[in-house]
MARLUMLO-705546 format. One record per residue (C-alpha): y, x, z; residue in one letter. Coordinates in Angstrom, 2 decimals, decimal comma. Example, Ala and Ser with C-alpha at 12.3 -4.5 7.8 and 13.67 -1.06 7.14 Angstrom:
v	u	w	type
-4,50	12,30	7,80	A
-1,06	13,67	7,14	S
This chain:
v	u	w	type
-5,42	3,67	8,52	X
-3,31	6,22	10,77	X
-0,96	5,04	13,76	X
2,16	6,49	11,76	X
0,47	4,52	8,30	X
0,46	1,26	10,27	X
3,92	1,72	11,42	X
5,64	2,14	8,04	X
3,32	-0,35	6,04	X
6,06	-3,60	4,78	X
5,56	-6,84	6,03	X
2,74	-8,57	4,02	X
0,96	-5,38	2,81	X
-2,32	-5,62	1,71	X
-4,84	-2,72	2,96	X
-5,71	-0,40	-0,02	X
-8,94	-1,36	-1,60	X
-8,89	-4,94	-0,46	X
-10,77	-6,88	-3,30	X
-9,71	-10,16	-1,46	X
-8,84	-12,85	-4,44	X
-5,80	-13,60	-5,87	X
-5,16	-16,97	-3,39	X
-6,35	-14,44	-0,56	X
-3,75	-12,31	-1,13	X
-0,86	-14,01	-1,95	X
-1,70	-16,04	1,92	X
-1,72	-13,15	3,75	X
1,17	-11,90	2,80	X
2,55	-14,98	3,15	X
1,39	-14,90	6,65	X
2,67	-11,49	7,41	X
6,31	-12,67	5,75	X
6,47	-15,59	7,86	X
5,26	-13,85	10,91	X
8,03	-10,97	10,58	X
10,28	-13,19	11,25	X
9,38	-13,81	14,68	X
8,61	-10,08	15,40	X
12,40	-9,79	15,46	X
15,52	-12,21	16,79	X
16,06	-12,86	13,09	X
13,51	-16,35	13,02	X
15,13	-17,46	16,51	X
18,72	-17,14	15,78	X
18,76	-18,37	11,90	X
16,43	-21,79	13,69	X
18,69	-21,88	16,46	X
22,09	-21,35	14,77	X
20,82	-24,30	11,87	X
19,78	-26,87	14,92	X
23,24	-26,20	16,35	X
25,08	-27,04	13,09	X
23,35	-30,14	11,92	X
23,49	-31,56	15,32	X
27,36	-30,78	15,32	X
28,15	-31,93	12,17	X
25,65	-35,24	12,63	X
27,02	-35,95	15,79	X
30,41	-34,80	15,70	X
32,66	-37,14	15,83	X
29,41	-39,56	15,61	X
29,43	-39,75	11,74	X
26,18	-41,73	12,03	X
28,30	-44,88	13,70	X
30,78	-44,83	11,06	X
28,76	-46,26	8,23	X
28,13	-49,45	10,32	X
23,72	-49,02	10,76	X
21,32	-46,79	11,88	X
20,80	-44,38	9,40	X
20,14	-41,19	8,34	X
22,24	-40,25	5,45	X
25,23	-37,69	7,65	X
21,98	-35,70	8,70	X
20,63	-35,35	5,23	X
24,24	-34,81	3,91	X
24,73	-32,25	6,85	X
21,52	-30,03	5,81	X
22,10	-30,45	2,47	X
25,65	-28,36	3,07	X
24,19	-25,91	4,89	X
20,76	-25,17	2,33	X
23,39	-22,62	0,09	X
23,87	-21,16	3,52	X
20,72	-20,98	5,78	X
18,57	-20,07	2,65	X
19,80	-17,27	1,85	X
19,98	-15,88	4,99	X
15,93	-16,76	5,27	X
15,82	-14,36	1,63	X
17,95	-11,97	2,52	X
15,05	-9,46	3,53	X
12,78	-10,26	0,98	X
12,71	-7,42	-0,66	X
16,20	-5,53	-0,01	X
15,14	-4,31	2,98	X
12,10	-2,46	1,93	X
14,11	-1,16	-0,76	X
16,38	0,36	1,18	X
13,01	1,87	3,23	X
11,63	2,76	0,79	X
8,49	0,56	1,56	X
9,00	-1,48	-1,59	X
7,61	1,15	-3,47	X
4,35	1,41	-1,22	X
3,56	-2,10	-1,37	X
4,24	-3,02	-5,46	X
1,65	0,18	-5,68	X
-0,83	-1,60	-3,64	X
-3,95	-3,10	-5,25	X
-2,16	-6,31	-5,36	X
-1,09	-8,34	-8,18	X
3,47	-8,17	-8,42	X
2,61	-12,33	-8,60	X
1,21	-12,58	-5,27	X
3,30	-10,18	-3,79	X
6,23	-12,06	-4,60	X
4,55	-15,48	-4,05	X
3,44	-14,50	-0,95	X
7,14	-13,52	0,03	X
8,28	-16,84	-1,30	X
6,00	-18,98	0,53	X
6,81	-17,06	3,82	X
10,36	-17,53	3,76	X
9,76	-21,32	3,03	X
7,89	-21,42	5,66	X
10,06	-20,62	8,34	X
12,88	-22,61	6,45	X
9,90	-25,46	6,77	X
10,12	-25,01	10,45	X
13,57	-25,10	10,42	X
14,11	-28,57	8,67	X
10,99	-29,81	11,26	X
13,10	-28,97	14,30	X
15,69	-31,44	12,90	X
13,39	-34,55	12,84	X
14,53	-34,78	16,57	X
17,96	-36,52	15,45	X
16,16	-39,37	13,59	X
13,87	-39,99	16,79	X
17,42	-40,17	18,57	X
19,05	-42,14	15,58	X
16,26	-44,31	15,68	X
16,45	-45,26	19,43	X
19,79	-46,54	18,41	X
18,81	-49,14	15,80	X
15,57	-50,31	13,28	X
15,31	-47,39	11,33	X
13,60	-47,35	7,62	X
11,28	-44,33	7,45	X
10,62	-44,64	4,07	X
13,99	-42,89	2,87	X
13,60	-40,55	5,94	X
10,21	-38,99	4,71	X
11,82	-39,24	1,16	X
14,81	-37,09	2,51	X
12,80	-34,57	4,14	X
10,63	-34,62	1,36	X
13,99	-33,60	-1,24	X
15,61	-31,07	1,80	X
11,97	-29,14	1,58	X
12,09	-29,34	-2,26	X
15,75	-28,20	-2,23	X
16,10	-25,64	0,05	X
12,84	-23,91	-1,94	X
14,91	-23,16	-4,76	X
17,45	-22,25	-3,08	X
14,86	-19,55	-1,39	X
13,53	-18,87	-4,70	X
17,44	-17,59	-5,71	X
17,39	-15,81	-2,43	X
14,49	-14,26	-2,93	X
15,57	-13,27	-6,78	X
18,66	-11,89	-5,82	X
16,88	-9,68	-2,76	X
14,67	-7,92	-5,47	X
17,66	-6,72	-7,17	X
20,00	-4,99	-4,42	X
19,09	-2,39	-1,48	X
21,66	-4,26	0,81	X
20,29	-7,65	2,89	X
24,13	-8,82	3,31	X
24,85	-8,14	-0,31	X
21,74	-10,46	-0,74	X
23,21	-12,76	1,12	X
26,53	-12,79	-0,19	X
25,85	-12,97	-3,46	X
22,79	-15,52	-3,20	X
25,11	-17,53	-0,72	X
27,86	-17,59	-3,71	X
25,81	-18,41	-6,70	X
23,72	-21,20	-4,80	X
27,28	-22,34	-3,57	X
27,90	-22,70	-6,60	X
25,67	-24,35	-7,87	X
25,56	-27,10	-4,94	X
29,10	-27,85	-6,00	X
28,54	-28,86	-9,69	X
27,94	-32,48	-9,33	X
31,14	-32,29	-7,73	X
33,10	-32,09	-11,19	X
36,23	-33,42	-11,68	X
36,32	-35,71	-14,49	X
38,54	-33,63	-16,85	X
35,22	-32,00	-17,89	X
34,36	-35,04	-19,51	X
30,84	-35,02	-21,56	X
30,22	-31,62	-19,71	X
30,43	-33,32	-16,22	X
26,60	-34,77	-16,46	X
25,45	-31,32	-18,07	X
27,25	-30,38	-14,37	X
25,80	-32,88	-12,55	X
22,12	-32,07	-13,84	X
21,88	-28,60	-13,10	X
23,38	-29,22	-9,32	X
20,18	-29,32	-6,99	X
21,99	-32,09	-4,74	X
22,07	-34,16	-7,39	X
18,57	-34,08	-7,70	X
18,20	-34,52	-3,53	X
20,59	-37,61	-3,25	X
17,96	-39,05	-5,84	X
15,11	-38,45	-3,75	X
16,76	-39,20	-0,47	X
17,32	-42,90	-1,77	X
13,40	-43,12	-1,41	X
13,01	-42,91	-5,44	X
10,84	-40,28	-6,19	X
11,29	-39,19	-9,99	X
9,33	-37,32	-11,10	X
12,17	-35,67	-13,30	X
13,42	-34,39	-10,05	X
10,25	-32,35	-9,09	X
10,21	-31,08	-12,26	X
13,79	-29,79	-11,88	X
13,22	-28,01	-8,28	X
9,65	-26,76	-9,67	X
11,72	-25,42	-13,00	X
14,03	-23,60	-10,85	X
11,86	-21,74	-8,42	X
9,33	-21,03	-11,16	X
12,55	-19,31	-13,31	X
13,89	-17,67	-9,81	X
10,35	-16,04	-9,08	X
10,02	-14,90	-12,67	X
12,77	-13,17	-12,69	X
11,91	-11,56	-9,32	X
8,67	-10,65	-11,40	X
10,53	-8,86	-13,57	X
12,90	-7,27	-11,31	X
9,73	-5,36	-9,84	X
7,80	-5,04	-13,18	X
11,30	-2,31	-14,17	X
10,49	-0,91	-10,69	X
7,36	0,00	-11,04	X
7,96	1,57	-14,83	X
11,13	3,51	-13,77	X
């Protein structure tokens, strides 16, 4: 492949005539995703800028002392208000970006599967949102210097923010494969997972409709897991929710590729 080739190929292209399998595939361009994020200041700043906030909002004005004991809950309640946020902005080049190159059309015409391209995507941007909920683990070390800390609900937390914040990707990602614009991605991903986030927040005049609400709000499904119950009703939901996101992705490129 040419210099000039190699310069316009997307991120997570696939060289023409790989017969690599379908795992193979989908992992390196999940590799390539997650590594264009750090070719740029776009990986830095988004980590940065999401340390910053949870620490402020953790921290500021010591939330953590007012609920008597050491624990944890303000930081998971902290990320959990800024997944509808931070995720997006991880999606937000997906695929928008390469439409508006062009480049989308080069690599959905690559011998490559539209499954593992947009798995690998997926799994690329989770990835560096995985790094970004890792950075945080450095406020329970500090919370825990304060007081016995129970890391049961802590791994249970982390375990719900990572389960979370994937479907909120997934949305990102869905949303990405159907505009040309990265901040109209992010707008309008930001607004629908917004939301969405806000539905177990009902007031009661819905009545009956309230738990339909409450059900179909992905921190609903968190707070469950943070409490160190894991229900399996709860993976289901977050599995359910990518799996719909990334299908419709699917067929977002499928009217691409026929028009």
């Amino acid at each position: 492949m040419s210099e000039t080739a190699e310069a316009v190929a997307p991120a997570g292209a696939i060289p023409r005539g790989s017969t690599g399998t379908p795992f193979n595939n989908t992992m390196t361009i999940a590799k390539r995703e997650f590594a264009s994020y750090f070719s740029s200041p776009l990986g830095y700043i988004v980590i940065g800028m999401f340390l910053l906030l949870v620490g402020f909002l953790v921290f500021y004005p010591f939330a953590f002392l007012v609920i008597g004991k050491t624990s944890v809950q303000p930081l998971f309640n902290a990320i959990s208000w800024l997944l509808p946020l931070i995720s997006p902005a991880i999606a937000m080049r997906t695929f928008a970006e390469e439409s508006r190159t062009g480049t989308l059309e080069m690599l959905i015409t690559q011998p490559v599967r539209d499954g593992e391209v947009i798995l690998g995507k997926f799994l690329g941007a989770a990835g560096l949102l995985g790094v970004a909920l890792a950075t945080t683990f450095i406020y329970p070390m500090v919370i825990s210097k304060m007081g016995e800390l129970d890391w049961g609900p802590v791994l249970g937390g982390y375990l719900g923010l990572l389960l979370g914040g994937a479907a909120y990707v997934s949305l990102g990602v869905m949303v990405s494969s159907h505009t040309k614009d990265q901040i109209t991605a992010f707008f309008l991903a930001f607004i629908v997972g917004a939301v969405f986030f806000l539905l177990d927040k009902a007031p009661i005049m819905f009545g009956g409709a309230a738990s339909v609400l409450e059900y179909l709000c992905p921190d609903y499904h968190f707070k469950s897991i943070a409490r160190g119950v894991l229900d399996l009703r709860n993976v289901i939901y977050f599995v359910s929710v990518i799996s719909v996101c990334l299908l419709a992705t699917a067929r977002s490129l499928g009217s691409r590729r026929w028009n």
